[in-house]
Biopython code that builds the backbone (N, CA, C, O; Angstrom):
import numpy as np
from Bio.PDB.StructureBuilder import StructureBuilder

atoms = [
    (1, "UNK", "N", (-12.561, -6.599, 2.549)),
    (1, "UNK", "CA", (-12.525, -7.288, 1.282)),
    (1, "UNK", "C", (-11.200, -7.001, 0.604)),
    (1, "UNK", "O", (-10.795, -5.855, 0.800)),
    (2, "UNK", "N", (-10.308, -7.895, -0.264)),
    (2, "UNK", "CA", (-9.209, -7.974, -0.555)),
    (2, "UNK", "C", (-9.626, -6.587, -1.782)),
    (2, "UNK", "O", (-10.635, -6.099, -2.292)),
    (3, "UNK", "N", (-8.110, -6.387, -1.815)),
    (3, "UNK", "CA", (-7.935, -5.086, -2.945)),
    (3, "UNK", "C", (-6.848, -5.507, -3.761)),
    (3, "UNK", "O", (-5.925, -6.194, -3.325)),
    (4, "UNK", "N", (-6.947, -5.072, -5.050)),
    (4, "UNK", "CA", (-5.795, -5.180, -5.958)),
    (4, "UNK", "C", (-5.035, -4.062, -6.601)),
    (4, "UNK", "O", (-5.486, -2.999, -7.027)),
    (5, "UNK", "N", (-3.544, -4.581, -6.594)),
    (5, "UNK", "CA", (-2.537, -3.978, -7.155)),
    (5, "UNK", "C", (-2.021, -4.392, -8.418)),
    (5, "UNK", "O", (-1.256, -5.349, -8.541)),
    (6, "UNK", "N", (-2.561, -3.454, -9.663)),
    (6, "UNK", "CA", (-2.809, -3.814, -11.066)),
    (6, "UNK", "C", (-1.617, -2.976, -11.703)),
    (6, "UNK", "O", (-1.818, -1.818, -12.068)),
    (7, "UNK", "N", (-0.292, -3.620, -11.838)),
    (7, "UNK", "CA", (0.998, -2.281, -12.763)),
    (7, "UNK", "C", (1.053, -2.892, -13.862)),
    (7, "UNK", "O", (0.832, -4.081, -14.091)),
    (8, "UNK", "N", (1.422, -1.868, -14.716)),
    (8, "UNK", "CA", (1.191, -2.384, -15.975)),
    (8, "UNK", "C", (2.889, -1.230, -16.374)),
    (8, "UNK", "O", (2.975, -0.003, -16.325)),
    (9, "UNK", "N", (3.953, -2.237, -16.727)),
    (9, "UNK", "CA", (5.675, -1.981, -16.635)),
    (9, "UNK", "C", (6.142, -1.726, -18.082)),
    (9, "UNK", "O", (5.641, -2.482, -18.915)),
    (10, "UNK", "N", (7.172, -0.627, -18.619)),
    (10, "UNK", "CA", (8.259, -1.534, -19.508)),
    (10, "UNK", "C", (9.356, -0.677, -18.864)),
    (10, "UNK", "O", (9.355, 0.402, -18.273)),
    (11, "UNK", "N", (10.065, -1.357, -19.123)),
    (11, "UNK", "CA", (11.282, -1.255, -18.148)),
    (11, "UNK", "C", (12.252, -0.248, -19.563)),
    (11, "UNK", "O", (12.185, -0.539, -20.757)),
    (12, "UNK", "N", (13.156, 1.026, -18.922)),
    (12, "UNK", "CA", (13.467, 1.236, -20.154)),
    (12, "UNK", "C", (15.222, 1.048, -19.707)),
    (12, "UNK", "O", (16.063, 0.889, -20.592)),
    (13, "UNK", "N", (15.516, 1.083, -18.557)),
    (13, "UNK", "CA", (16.967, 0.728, -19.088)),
    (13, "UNK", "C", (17.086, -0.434, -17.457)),
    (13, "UNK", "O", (16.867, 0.004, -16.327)),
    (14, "UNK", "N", (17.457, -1.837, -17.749)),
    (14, "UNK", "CA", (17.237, -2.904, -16.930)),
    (14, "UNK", "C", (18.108, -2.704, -15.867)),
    (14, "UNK", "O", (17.832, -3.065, -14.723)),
    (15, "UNK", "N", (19.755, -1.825, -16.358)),
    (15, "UNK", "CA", (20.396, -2.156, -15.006)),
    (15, "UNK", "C", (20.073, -0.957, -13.664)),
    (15, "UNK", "O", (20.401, -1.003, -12.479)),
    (16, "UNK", "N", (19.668, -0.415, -14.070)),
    (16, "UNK", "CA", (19.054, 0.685, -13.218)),
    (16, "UNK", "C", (17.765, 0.236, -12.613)),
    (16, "UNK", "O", (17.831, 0.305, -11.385)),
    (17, "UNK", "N", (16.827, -0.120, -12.968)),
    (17, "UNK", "CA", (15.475, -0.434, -12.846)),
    (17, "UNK", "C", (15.655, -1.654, -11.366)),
    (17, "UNK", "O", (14.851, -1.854, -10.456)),
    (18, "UNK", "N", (17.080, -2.318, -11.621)),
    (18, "UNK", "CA", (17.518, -3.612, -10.954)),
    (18, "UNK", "C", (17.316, -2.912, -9.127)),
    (18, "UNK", "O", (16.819, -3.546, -8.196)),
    (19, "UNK", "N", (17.830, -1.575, -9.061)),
    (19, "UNK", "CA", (17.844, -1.082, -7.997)),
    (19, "UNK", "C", (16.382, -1.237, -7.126)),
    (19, "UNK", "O", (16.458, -1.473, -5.920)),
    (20, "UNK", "N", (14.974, -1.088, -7.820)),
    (20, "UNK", "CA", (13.763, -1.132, -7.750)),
    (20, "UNK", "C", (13.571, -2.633, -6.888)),
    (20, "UNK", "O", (13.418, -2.947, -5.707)),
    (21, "UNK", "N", (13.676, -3.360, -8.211)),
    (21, "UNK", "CA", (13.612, -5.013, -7.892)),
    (21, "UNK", "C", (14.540, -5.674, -6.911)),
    (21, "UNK", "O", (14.233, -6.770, -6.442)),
    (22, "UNK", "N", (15.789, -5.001, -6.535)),
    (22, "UNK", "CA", (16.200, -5.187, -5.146)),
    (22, "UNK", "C", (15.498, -5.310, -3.914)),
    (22, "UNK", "O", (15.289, -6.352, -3.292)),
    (23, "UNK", "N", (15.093, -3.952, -3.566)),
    (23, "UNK", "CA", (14.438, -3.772, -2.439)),
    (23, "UNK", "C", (12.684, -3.220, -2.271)),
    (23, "UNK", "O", (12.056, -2.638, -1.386)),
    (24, "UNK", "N", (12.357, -3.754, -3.608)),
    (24, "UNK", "CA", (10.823, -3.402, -3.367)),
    (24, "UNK", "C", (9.708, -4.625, -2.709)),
    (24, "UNK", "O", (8.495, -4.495, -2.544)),
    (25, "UNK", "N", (10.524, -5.761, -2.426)),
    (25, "UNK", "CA", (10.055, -6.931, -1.812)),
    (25, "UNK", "C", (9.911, -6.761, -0.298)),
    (25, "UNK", "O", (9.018, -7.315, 0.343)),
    (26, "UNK", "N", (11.029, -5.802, 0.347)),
    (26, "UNK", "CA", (10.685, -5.466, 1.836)),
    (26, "UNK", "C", (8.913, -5.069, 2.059)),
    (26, "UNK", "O", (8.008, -5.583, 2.716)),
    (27, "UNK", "N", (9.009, -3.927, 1.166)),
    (27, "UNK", "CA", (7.155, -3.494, 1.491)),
    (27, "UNK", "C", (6.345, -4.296, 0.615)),
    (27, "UNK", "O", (5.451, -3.529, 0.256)),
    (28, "UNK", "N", (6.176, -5.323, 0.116)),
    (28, "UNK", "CA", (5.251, -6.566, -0.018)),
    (28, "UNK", "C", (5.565, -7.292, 0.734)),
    (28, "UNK", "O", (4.639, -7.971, 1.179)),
    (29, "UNK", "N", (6.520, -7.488, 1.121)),
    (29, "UNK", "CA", (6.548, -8.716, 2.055)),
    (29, "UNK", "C", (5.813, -8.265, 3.474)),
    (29, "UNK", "O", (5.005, -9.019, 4.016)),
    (30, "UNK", "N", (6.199, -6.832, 4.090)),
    (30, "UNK", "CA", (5.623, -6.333, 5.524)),
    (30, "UNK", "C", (4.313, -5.688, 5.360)),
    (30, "UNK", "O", (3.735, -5.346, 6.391)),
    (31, "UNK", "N", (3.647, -5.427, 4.004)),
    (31, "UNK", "CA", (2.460, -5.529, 3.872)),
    (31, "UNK", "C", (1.469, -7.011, 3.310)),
    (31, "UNK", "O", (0.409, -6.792, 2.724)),
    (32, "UNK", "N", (1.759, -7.929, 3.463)),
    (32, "UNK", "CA", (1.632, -9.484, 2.761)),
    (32, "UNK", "C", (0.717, -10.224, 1.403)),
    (32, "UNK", "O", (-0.128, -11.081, 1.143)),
    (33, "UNK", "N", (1.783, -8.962, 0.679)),
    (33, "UNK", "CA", (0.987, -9.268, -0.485)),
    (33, "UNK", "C", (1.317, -10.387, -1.450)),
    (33, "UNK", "O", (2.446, -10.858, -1.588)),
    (34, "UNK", "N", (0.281, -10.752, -2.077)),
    (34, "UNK", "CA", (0.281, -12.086, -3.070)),
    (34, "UNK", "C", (-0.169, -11.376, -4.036)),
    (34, "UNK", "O", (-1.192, -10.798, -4.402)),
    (35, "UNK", "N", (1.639, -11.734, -4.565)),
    (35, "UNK", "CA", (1.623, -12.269, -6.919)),
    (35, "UNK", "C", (0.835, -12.821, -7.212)),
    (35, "UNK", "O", (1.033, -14.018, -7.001)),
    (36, "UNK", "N", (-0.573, -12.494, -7.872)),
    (36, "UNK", "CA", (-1.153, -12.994, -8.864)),
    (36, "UNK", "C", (-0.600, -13.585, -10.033)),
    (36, "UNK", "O", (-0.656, -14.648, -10.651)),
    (37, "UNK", "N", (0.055, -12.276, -10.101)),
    (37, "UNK", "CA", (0.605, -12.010, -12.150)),
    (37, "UNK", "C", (2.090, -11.198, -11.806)),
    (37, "UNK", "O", (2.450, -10.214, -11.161)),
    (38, "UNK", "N", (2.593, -12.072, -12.511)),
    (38, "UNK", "CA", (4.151, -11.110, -12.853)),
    (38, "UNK", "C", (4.841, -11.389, -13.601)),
    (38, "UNK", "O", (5.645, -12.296, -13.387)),
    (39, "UNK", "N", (4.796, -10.643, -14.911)),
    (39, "UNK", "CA", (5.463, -10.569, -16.078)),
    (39, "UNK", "C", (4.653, -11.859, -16.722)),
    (39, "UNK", "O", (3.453, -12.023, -16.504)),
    (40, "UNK", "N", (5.327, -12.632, -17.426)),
    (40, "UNK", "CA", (4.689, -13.745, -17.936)),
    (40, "UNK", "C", (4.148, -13.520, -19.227)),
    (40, "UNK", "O", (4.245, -12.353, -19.605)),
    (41, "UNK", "N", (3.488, -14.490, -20.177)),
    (41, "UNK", "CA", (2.835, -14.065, -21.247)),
    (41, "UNK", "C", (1.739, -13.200, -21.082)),
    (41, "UNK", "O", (1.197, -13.153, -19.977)),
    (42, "UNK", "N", (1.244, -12.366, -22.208)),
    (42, "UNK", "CA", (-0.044, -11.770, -22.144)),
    (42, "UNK", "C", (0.084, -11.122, -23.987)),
    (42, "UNK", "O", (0.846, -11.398, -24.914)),
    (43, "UNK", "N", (-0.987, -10.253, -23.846)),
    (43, "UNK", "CA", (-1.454, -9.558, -25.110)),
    (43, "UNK", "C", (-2.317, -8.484, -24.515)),
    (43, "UNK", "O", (-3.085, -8.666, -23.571)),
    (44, "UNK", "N", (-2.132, -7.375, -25.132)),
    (44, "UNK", "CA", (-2.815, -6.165, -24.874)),
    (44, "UNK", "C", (-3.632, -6.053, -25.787)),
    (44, "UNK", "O", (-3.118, -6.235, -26.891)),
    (45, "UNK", "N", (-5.142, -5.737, -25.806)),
    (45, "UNK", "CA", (-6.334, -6.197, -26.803)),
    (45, "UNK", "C", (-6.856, -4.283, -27.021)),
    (45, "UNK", "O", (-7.419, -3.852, -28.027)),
    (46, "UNK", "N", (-6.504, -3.517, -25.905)),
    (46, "UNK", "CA", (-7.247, -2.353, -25.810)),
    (46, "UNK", "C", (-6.279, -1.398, -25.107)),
    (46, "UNK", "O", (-5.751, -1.930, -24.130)),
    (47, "UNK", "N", (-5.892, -0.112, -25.338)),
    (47, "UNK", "CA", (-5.019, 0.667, -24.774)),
    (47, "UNK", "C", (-4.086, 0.727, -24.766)),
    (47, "UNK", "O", (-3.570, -0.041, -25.579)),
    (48, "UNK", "N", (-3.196, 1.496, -24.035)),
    (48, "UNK", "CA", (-1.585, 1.772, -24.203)),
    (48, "UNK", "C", (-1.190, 0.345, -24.400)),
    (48, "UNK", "O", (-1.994, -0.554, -24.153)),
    (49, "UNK", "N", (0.615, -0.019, -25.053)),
    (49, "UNK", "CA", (1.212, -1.416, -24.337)),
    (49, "UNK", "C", (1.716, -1.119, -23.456)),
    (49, "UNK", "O", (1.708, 0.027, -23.007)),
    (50, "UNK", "N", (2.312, -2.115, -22.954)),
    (50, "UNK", "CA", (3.830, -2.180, -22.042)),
    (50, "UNK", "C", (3.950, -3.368, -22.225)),
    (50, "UNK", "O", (3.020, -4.046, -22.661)),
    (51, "UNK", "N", (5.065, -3.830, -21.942)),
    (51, "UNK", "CA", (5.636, -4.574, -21.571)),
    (51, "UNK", "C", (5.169, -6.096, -20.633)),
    (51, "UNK", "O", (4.764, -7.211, -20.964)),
    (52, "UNK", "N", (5.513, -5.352, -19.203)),
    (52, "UNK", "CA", (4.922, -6.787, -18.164)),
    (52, "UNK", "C", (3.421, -6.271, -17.622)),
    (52, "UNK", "O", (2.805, -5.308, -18.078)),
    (53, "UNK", "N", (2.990, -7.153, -16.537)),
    (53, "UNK", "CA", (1.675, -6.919, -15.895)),
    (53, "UNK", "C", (1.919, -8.041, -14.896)),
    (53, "UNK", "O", (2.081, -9.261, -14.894)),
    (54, "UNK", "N", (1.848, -6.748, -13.825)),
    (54, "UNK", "CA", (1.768, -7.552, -12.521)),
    (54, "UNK", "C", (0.314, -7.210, -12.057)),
    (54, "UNK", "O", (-0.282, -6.276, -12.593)),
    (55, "UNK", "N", (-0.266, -7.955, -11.066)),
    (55, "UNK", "CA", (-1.149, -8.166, -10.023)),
    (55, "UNK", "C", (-0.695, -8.767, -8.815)),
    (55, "UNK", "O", (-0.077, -9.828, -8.726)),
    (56, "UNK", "N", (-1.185, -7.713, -7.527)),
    (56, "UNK", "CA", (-0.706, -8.301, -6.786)),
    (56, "UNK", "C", (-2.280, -7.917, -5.435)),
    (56, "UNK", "O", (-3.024, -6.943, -5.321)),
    (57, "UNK", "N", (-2.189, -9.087, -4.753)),
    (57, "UNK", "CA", (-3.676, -8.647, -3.443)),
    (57, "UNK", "C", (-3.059, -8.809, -2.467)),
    (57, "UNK", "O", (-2.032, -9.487, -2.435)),
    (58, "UNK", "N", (-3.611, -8.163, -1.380)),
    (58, "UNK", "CA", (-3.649, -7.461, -0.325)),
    (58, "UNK", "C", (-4.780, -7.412, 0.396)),
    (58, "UNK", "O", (-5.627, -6.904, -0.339)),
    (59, "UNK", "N", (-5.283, -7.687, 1.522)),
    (59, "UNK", "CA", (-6.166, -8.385, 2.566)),
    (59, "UNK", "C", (-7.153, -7.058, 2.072)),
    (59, "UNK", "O", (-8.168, -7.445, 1.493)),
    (60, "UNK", "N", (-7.054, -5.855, 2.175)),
    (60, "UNK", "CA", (-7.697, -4.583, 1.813)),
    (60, "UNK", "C", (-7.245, -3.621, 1.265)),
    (60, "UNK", "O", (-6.048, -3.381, 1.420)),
    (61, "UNK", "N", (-7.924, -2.908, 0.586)),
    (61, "UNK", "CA", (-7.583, -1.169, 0.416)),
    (61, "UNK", "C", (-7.155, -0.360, 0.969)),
    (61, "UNK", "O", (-6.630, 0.574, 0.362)),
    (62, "UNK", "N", (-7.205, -0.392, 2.284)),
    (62, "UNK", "CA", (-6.101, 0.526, 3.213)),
    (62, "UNK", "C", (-4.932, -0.354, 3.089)),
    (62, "UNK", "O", (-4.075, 0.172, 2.378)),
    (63, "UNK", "N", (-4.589, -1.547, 3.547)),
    (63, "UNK", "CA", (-3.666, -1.998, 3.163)),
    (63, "UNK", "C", (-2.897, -2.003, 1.949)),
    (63, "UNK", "O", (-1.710, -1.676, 1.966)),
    (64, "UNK", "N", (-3.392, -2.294, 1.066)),
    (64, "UNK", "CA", (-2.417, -1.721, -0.713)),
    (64, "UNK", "C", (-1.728, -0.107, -0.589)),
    (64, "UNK", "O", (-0.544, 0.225, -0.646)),
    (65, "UNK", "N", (-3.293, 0.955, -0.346)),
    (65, "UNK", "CA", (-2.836, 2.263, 0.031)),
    (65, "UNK", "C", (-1.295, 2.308, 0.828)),
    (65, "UNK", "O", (-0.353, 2.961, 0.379)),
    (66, "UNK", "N", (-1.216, 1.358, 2.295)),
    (66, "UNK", "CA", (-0.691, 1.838, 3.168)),
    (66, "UNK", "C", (0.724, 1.515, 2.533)),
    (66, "UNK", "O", (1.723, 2.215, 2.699)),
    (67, "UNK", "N", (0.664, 0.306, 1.752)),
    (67, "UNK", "CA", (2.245, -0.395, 0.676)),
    (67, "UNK", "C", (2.916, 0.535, 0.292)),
    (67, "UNK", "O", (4.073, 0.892, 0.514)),
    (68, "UNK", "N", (1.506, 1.194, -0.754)),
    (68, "UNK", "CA", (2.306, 2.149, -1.329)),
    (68, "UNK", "C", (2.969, 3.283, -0.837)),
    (68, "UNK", "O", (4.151, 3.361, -1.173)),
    (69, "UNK", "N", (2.582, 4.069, -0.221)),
    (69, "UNK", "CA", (2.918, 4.979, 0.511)),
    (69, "UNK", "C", (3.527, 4.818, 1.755)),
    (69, "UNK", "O", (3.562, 5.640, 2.670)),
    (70, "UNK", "N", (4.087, 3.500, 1.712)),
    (70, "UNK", "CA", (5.170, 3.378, 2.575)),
    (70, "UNK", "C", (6.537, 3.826, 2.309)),
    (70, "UNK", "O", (6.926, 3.735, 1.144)),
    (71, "UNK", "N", (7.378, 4.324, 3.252)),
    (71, "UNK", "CA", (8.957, 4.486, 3.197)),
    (71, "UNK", "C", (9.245, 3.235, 2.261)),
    (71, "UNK", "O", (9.734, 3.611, 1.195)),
    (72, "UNK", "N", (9.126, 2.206, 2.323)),
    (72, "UNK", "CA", (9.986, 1.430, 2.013)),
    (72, "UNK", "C", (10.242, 1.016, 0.459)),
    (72, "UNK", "O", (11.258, 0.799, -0.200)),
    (73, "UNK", "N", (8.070, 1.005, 0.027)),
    (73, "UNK", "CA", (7.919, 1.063, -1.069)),
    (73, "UNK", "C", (8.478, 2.595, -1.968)),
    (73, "UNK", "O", (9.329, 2.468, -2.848)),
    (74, "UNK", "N", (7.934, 3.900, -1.651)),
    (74, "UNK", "CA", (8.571, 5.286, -1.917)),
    (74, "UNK", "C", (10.262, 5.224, -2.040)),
    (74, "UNK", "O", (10.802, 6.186, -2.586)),
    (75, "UNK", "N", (10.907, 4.378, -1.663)),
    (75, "UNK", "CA", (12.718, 3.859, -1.511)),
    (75, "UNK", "C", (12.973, 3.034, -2.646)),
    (75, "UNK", "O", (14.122, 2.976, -3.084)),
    (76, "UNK", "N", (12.025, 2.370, -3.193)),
    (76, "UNK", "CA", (12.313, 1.334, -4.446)),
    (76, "UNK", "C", (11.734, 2.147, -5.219)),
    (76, "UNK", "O", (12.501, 2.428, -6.140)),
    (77, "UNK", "N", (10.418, 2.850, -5.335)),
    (77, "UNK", "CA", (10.180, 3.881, -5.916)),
    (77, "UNK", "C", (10.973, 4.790, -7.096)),
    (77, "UNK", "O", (10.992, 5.003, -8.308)),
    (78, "UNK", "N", (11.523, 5.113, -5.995)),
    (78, "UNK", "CA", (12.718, 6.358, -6.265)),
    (78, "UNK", "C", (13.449, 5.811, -7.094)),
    (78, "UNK", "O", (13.838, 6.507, -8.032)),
    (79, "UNK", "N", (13.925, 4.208, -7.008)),
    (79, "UNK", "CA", (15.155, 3.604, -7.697)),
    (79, "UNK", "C", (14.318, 3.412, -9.258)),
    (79, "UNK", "O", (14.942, 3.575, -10.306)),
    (80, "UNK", "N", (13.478, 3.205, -9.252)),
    (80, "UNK", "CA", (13.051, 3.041, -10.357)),
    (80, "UNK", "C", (11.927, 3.885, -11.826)),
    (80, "UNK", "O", (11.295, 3.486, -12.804)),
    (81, "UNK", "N", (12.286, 5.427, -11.039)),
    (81, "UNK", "CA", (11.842, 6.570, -11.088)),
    (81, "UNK", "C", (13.035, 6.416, -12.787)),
    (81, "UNK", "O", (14.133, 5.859, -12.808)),
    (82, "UNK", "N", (12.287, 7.144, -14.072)),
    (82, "UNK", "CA", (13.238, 7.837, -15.040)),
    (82, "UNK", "C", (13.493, 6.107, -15.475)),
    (82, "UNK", "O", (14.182, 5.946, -16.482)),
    (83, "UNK", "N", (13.142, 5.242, -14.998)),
    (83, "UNK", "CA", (14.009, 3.984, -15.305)),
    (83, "UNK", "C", (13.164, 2.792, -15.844)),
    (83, "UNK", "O", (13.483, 1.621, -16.050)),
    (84, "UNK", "N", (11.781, 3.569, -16.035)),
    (84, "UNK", "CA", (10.880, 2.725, -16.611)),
    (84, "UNK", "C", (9.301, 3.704, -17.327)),
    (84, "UNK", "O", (9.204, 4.925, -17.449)),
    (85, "UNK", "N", (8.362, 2.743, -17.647)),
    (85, "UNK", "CA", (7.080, 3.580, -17.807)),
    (85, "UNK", "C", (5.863, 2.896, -17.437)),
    (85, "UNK", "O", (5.129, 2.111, -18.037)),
    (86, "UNK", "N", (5.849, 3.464, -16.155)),
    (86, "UNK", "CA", (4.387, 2.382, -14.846)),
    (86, "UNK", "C", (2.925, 2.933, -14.844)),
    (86, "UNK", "O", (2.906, 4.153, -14.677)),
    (87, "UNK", "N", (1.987, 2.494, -14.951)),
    (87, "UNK", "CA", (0.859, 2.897, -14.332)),
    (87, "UNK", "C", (0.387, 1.751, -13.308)),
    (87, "UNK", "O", (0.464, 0.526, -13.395)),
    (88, "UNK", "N", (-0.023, 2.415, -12.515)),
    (88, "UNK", "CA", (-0.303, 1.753, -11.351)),
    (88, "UNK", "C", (-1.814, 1.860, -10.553)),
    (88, "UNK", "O", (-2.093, 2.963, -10.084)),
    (89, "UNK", "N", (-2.719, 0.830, -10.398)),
    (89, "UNK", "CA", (-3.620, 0.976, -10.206)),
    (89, "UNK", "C", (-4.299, 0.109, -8.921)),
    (89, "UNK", "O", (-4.148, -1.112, -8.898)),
    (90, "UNK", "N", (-5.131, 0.872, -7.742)),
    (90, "UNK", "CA", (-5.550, 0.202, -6.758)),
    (90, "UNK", "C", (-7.251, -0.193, -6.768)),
    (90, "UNK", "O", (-8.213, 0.568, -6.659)),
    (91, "UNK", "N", (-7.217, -1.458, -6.916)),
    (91, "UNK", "CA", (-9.113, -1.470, -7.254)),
    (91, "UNK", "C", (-9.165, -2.141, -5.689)),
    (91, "UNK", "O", (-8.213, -2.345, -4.936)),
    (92, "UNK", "N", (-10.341, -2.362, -5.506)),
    (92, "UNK", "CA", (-10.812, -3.052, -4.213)),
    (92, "UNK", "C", (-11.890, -4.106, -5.035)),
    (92, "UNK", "O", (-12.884, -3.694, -5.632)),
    (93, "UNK", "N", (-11.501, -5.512, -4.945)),
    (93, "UNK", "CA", (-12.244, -6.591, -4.985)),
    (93, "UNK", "C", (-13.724, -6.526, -4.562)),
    (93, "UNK", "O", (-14.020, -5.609, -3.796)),
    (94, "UNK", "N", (-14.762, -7.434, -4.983)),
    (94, "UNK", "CA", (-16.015, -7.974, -5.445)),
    (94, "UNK", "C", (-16.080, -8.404, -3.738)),
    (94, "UNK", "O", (-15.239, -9.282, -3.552)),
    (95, "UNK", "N", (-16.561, -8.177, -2.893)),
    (95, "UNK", "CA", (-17.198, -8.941, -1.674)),
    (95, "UNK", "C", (-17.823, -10.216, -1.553)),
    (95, "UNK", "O", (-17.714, -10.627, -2.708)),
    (96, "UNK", "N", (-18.179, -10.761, -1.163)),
    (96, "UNK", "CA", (-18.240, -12.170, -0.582)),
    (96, "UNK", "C", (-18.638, -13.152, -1.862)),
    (96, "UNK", "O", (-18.761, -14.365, -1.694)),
]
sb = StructureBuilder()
sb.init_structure("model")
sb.init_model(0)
sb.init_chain("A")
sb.init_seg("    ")
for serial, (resi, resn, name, xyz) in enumerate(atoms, 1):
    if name == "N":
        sb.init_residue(resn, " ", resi, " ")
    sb.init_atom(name, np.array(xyz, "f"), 0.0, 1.0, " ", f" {name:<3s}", serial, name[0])
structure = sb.get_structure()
């Protein structure tokens, strides 16, 4: 059953952060995940703000897991470490 990748972003200094958004498309793309949500309008009704809100799915939960904790993703990671303020969250979708 598909799983989701729920970040919730504000970016605190853009040209740095740019390093992130370079190369964090390699590990979505070789794990094949689909943008729901990215950036775009919204409103925060309950809890911290931020900024953007992405969603992104992934065929399963080992799969999102495996994204994240990939080299490739941990490499964009890094670039965008000190350079923003993320929470990041893995749910696993509703079955059939």
């Amino acid at each position: 059953m598909a799983a989701y990748w729920i970040a919730h972003v504000t970016v605190l200094d853009a040209a740095k952060y740019k390093g992130y958004t370079d190369i964090a498309p390699q590990a979505f793309n070789k794990y094949g995940a689909v943008f729901l949500a990215r950036g775009g309008a919204s409103e925060v009704l309950e809890g911290e703000s931020f900024e953007r809100h992405v969603v992104i799915r992934f065929r399963d939960m080992q799969t999102a897991l495996d994204c994240y904790h990939s080299p490739e993703y941990q490499a964009a990671k890094q670039k965008r470490d000190g350079h923003c303020r993320a929470q990041i969250t893995i749910v696993e979708g509703l079955g059939g």
